[in-house]
C-alpha positions in Angstrom: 44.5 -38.6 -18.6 44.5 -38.1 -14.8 42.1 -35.9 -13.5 44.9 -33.7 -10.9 45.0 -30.3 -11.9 49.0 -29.7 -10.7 51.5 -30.2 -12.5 53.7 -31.1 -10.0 51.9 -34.0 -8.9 50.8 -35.4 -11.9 54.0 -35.3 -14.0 56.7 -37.5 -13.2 59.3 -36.5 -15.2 58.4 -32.6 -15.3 58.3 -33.0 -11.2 62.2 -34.6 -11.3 63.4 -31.6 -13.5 61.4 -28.9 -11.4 63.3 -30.3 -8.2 66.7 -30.7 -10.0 66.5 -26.9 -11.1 65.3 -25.9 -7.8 67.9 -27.8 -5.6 70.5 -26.1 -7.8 69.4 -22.8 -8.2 68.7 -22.0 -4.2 72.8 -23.5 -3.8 73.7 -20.6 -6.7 71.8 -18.1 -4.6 73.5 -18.8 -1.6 77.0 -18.7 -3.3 76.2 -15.4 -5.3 75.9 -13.4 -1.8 79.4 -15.7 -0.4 81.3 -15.0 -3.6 80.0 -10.8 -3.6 81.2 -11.0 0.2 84.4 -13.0 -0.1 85.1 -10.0 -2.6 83.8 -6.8 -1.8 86.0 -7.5 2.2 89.2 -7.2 -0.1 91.1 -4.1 -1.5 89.5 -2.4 -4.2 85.9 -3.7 -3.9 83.8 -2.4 -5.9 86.2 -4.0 -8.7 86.1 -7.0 -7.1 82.5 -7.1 -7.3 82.5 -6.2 -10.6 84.8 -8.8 -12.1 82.9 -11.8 -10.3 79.4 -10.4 -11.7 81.1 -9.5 -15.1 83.0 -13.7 -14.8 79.4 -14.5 -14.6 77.8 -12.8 -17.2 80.5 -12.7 -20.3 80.7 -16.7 -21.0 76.7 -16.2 -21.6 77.5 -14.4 -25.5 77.8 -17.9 -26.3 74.9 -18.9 -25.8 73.9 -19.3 -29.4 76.8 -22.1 -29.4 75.5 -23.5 -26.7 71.9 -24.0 -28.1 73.0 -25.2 -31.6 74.6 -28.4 -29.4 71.4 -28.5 -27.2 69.2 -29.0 -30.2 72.0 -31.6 -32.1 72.5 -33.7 -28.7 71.1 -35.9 -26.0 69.6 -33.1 -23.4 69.9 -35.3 -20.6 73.5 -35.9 -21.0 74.2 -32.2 -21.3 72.3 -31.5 -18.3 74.2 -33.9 -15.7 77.7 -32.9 -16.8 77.2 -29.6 -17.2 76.4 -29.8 -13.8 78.9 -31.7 -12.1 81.4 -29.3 -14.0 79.8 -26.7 -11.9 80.4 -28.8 -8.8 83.8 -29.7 -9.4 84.3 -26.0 -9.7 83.1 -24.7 -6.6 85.0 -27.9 -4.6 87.9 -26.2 -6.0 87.1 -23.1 -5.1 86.3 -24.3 -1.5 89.8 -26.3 -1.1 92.2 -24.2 -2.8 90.9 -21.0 -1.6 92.1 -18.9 -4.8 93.5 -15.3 -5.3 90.2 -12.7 -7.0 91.8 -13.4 -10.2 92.0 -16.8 -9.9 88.5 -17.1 -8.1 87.3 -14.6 -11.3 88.8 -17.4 -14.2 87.1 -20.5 -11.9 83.8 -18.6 -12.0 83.9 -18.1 -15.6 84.2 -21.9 -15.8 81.2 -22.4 -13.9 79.3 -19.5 -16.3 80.4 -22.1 -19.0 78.8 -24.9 -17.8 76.0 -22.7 -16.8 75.3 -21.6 -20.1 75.4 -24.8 -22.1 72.5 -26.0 -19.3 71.0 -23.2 -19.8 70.4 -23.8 -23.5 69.7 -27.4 -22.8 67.5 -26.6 -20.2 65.4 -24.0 -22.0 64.1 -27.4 -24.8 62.9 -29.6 -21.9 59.8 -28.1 -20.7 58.1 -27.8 -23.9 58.9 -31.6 -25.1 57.2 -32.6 -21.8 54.3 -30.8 -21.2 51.3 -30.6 -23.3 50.3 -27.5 -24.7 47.8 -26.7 -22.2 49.9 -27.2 -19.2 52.6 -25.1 -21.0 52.1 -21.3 -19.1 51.7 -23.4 -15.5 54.7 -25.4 -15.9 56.6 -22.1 -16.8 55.0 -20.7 -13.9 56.4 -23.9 -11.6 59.6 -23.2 -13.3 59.6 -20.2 -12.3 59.0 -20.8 -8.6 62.3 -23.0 -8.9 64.3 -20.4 -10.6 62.9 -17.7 -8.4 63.9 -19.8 -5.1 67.3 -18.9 -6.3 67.0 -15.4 -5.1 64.4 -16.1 -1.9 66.1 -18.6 -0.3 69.4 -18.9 -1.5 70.3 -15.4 -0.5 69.0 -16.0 3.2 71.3 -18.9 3.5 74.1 -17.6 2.1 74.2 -14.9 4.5 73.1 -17.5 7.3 76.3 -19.3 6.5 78.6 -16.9 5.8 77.6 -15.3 9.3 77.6 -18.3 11.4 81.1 -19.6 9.4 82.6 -18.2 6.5 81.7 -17.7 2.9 83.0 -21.1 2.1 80.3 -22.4 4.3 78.0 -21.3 1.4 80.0 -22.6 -1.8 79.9 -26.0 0.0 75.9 -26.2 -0.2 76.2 -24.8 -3.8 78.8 -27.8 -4.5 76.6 -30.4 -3.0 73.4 -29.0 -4.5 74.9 -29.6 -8.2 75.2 -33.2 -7.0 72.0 -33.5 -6.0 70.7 -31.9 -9.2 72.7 -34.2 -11.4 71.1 -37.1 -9.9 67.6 -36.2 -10.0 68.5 -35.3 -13.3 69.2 -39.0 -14.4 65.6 -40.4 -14.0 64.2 -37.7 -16.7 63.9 -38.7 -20.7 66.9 -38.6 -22.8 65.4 -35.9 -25.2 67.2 -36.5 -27.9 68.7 -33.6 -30.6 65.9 -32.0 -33.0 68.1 -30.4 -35.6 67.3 -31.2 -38.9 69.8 -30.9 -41.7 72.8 -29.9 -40.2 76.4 -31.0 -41.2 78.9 -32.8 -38.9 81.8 -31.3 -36.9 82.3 -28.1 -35.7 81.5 -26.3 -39.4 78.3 -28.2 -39.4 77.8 -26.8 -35.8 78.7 -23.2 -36.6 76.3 -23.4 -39.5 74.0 -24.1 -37.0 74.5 -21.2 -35.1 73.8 -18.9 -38.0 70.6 -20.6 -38.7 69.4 -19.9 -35.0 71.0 -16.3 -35.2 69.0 -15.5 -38.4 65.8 -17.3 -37.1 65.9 -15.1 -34.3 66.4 -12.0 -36.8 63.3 -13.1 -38.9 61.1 -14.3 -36.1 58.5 -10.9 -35.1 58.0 -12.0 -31.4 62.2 -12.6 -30.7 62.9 -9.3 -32.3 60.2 -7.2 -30.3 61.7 -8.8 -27.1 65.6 -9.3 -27.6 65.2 -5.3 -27.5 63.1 -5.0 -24.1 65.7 -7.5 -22.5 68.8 -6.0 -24.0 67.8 -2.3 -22.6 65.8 -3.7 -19.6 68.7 -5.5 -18.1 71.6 -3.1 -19.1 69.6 -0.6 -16.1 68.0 -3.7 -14.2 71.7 -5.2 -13.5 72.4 -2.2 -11.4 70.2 -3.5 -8.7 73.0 -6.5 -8.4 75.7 -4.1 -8.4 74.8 -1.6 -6.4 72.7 -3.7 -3.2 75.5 -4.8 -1.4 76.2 -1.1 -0.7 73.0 0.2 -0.1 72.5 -2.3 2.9 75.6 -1.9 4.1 76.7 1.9 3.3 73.3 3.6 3.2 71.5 1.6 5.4 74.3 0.5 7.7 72.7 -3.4 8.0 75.6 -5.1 7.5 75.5 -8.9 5.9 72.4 -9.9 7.0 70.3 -6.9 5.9 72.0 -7.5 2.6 70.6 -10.8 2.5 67.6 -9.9 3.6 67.3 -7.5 0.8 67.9 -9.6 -1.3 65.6 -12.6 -0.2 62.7 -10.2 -0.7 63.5 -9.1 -3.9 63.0 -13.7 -4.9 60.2 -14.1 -2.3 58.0 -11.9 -4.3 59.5 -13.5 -7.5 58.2 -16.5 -6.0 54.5 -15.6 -4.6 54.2 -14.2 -8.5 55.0 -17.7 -10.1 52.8 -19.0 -7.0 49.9 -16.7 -8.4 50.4 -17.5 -12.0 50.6 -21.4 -11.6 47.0 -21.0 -10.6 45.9 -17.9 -12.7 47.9 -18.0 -15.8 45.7 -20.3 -17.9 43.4 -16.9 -18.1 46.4 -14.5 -18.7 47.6 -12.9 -22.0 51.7 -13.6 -22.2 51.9 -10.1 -23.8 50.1 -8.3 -20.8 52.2 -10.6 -17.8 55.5 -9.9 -19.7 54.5 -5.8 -20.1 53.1 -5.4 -16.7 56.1 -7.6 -15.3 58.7 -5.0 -16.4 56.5 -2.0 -15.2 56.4 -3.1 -11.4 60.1 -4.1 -12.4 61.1 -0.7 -13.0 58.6 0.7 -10.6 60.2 -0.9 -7.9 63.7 -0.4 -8.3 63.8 3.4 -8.9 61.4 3.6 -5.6 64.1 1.7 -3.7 66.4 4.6 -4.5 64.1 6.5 -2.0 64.1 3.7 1.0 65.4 5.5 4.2 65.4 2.6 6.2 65.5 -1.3 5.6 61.7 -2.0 6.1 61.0 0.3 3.7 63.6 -0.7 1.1 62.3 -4.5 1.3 59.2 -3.4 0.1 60.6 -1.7 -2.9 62.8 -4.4 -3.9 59.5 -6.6 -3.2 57.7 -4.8 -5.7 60.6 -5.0 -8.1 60.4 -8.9 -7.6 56.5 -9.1 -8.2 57.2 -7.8 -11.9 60.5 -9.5 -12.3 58.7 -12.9 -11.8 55.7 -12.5 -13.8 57.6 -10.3 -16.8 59.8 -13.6 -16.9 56.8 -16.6 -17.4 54.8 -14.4 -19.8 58.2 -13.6 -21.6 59.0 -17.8 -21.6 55.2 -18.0 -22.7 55.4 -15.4 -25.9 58.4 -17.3 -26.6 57.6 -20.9 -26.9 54.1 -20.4 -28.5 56.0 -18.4 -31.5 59.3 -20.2 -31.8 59.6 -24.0 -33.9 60.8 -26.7 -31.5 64.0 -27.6 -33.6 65.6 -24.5 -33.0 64.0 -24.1 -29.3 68.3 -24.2 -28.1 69.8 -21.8 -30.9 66.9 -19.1 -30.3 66.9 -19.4 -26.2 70.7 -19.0 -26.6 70.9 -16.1 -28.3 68.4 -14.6 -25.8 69.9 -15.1 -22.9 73.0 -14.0 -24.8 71.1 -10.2 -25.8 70.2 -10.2 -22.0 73.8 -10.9 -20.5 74.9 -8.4 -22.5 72.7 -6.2 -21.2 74.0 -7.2 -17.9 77.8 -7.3 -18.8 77.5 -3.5 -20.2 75.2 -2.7 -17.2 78.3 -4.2 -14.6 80.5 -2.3 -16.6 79.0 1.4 -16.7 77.6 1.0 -12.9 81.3 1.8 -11.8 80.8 5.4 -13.2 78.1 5.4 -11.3 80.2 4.7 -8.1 77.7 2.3 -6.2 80.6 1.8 -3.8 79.4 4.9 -2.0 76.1 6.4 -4.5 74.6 3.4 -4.5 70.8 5.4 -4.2 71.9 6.8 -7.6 72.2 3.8 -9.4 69.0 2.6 -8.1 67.6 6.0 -9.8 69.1 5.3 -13.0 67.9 1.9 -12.9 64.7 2.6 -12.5 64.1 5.5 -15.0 66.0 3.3 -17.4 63.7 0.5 -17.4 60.3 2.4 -17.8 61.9 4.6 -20.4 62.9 1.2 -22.1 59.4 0.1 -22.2 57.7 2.7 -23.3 59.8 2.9 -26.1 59.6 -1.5 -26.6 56.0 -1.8 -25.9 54.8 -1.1 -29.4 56.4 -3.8 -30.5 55.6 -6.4 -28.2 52.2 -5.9 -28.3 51.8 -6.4 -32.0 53.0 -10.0 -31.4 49.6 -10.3 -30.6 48.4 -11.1 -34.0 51.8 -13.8 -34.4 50.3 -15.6 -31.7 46.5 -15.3 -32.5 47.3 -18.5 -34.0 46.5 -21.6 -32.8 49.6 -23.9 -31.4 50.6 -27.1 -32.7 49.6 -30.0 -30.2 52.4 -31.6 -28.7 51.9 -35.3 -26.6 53.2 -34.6 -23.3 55.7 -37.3 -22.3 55.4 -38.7 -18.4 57.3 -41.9 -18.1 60.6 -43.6 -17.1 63.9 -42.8 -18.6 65.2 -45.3 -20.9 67.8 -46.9 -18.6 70.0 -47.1 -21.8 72.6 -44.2 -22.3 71.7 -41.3 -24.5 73.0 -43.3 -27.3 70.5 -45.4 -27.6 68.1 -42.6 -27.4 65.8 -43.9 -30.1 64.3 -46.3 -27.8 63.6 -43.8 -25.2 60.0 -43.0 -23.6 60.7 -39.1 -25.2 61.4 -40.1 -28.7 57.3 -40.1 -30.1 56.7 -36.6 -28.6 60.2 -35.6 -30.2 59.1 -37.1 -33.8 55.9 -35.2 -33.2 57.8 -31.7 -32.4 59.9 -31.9 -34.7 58.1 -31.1 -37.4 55.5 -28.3 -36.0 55.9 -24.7 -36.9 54.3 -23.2 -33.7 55.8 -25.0 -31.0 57.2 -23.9 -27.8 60.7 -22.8 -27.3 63.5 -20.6 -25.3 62.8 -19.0 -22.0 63.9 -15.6 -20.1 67.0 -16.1 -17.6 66.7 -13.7 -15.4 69.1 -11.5 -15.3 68.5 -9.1 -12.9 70.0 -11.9 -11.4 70.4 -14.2 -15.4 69.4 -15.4 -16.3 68.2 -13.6 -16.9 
C-alpha cells in the first residue's frame, strides 16, 4: 500500500469522484444566487423566492425511491445521466428564458435528477475507501460539497453583475458536463440489494425495507430528529439573506454574494481542518459541536449592523455547518449495512428537506422581505433549542458504534471500459462482494441543507 498520507493523491478513482462533485457543486452555487436574483427583481418577490427554494427542496421526499434504485443499479450509470438531465435543464432555462412558473416546474426537474445522484452518490465513498481513510475522505467530500457555497456564490454574483443571471446558469450547464465526464473513468459499482423482487412492486418493497431500517437503526433515529428540527430553523438563513444584504444592509448583489461566500469558505477551512485532524475526532462530538457553532452563528447574525460584521457571523455559522455535516456522514456509515447505504441516505436527506420545505414555507410569516433580522433570530434560537433537546440521543449512539467496523478493501483502479452491464467484470465488484455482506459498514451522508443537502 502506498505510503502518501492524502487521499487525494493516492486514490485514483476517489480523486475523479471528488473533482466530478466539486466541478458541479461550485456551478450549483453560482446558479442558486442567479436563479434567487432572476426572481426576487420580479413582482411579488418574496414568493418568487420561495417557490424556486421550495422547487428545490420538495422532489427531495423521494429520496427513499431514489436510494432503493441506487442500491438495485449500476451507480455509475446513475451518476452521469442524472447529470446531464441537470444540464439539459439549465440549457433550457438559458435559451428559452421561461415565465417563474415555468422556471419553478424546470427547477423541480433538476431537484429530480439531483435527488436520484444524491442517493447514488451517498454509496460511492464507502465502496472505495478503506475503513481507515473513511472520516478523511468525508472530510475531502466535504471540501467539494462546501466549494458549492464558497465559490459558487462569488461567481454567481461576479456574473450576474458583469452580465446577467444567465451568465451564471451557463457555467452551471457546462459544469454538469464536465462532471458527467469525469464521472466515466470511476468503477461501475454495481447494485447491492439482496432479495428484492423485480419491477416497480419489487422496487417499492424496497423502499419499505430502507424506511423501516431507518426506523429500527438507534444512530438514524437519534439524527433524522436533529436534521428534521435543525434545518426547519437553519433554512431561514437561505430565505431570509438575500434581504438582509440588500434591505438591512443596503449591499446590493455583491454583498449578497459575499455573504454568502463566507458562510462555504468557513464550511470549507472546517473540512480543510478535519481532513488532517479527523482521524483523532469522535463523529458524535464533530456532529454536536457542528450544530452548536451552527446555531450560534446564525442567531448572532441577526445582530450584524454592518456587512463586516455579519460575514463573521455567517462565518461562524459555516465553521459548524461543515464539521456537524462529516461527523454526521461519519456516525452514519460506521452504523448503517452497506446494502441499504441508498434507501437509508435517501430517507435522510428526505427528513432534512422536509425540514427545509416547512422551514421555506413558515419563513413568509416571518416576512424576511423586510424583517429579515427576525428570522435570523428565530433561526438561531431554533437550532440550539433543537439540540439540547436531540443531544441525549445522539450521544448514546456512542455505545452502537463502540463496535468495531467491518473491513472493507478499498478499490483504486480503472473502470471497466465495459458498460454497467457487464459490471461483474468490473475492478469494483470484489470490494462490492465483500460489502455486501457486512453488518457495520459505511453508508448515507448529510446533504446540507442549510443549503441540501442538506
Amino acid at each position: 500500500m502506498s505510503t502518501e498520507r492524502n487521499l487525494i493523491r493516492r486514490h485514483a478513482a476517489f480523486r475523479r469522484f471528488w473533482l466530478a462533485r466539486a466541478v458541479s457543486l461550485v456551478g450549483d452555487g453560482a446558479a442558486m444566487i442567479a436563479l434567487v436574483l432572476l426572481v426576487s427583481r420580479g413582482d411579488h418577490a418574496g414568493t418568487g423566492v420561495s417557490l424556486i427554494l421550495l422547487a428545490e427542496s420538495v422532489p427531495r421526499f423521494f429520496g427513499p425511491l431514489a436510494g432503493a434504485v441506487a442500491d438495485r443499479v449500476g451507480v455509475r450509470r446513475l451518476l452521469i445521466v442524472a447529470e446531464l438531465v441537470q444540464a439539459a435543464v439549465f440549457t433550457v432555462i438559458i435559451t428559452v428564458q421561461p415565465g417563474l412558473w415555468a422556471l419553478v416546474a424546470l427547477v423541480v426537474v433538476a431537484a429530480s435528477a439531483s435527488t436520484v445522484f444524491s442517493a447514488a452518490g451517498r454509496t460511492v465513498v464507502p465502496r472505495l475507501v478503506d475503513e481507515s481513510d473513511l472520516m478523511p475522505a468525508n472530510a475531502w467530500l466535504g471540501t467539494a460539497f462546501n466549494l458549492q457555497a464558497a465559490v459558487g456564490p462569488v461567481l454567481g454574483g461576479l456574473l450576474c453583475a458583469a452580465t446577467s443571471p444567465r451568465g451564471a446558469l451557463l457555467l452551471n450547464a457546462l459544469s454538469f458536463l464536465v462532471s458527467a465526464a469525469l464521472l466515466t473513468r470511476i468503477p461501475a459499482l454495481p447494485g447491492l440489494a439482496t432479495g428484492g423482487r423485480g419491477g416497480m412492486k419489487g422496487l417499492f418493497a424496497d423502499t419499505g425495507e430502507g424506511l423501516r431500517h431507518v426506523r429500527g437503526n438507534r444512530v438514524a433515529r437519534a439524527i433524522v430528529l436533529l436534521l428534521l428540527l435543525g434545518v426547519f430553523f437553519g433554512s431561514l438563513d437561505n430565505l431570509a439573506l438575500v434581504f438582509l444584504a440588500e434591505h438591512a444592509l443596503d449591499t446590493g448583489e455583491f454583498g449578497f454574494g459575499v455573504l454568502s461566500a463566507s458562510f462555504g469558505v468557513a464550511m470549507v477551512a472546517s473540512s480543510l481542518w478535519l481532513v488532517r485532524a479527523a482521524e483523532h475526532r469522535s463523529p458524535v462530538w464533530v456532529f454536536l459541536f457542528g450544530w452548536l457553532f451552527t446555531g450560534l452563528g446564525l442567531l448572532l447574525t441577526a445582530a450584524a449592523p454592518v456587512l463586516f460584521a455579519a460575514i463573521a457571523m455567517q462565518a461562524i455559522a459555516g465553521l459548524g455547518n461543515g464539521v456537524a455535516n462529516v461527523g454526521e456522514e461519519t456516525l452514519l456509515q460506521k452504523a448503517v449495512p452497506v446494502e441499504v447505504l441508498g434507501r437509508v441516505g435517501g430517507t435522510l436527506s428526505s427528513a432534512a428537506f422536509l425540514g427545509s420545505t416547512l422551514g421555506y414555507l413558515g419563513g413568509g410569516f416571518l416576512s424576511p422581505d423586510t424583517h429579515p433580522r427576525l428570522a435570523f433570530i428565530v433561526a438561531g434560537t431554533g437550532i440550539i433549542v433543537t439540540l439540547l433537546v436531540c443531544a441525549p440521543g445522539v450521544l448514546a449512539a456512542r455505545t452502537t458504534l463502540s463496535a468495531p467496523p467491518a473491513a472493507e478493501p478499498a478499490i483504486d483502479t480503472e473502470p471497466a471500459a465495459e458498460a454497467d452491464a457487464g459490471a461483474g467484470a468490473d475492478s469494483s465488484t470484489p470490494a462490492a462482494t465483500t460489502a455486501s455482506t457486512a453488518t457495520s459498514v459505511p453508508a448515507s451522508a448529510a446533504e446540507k441543507e442549510l443549503g441540501a443537502t442538506s
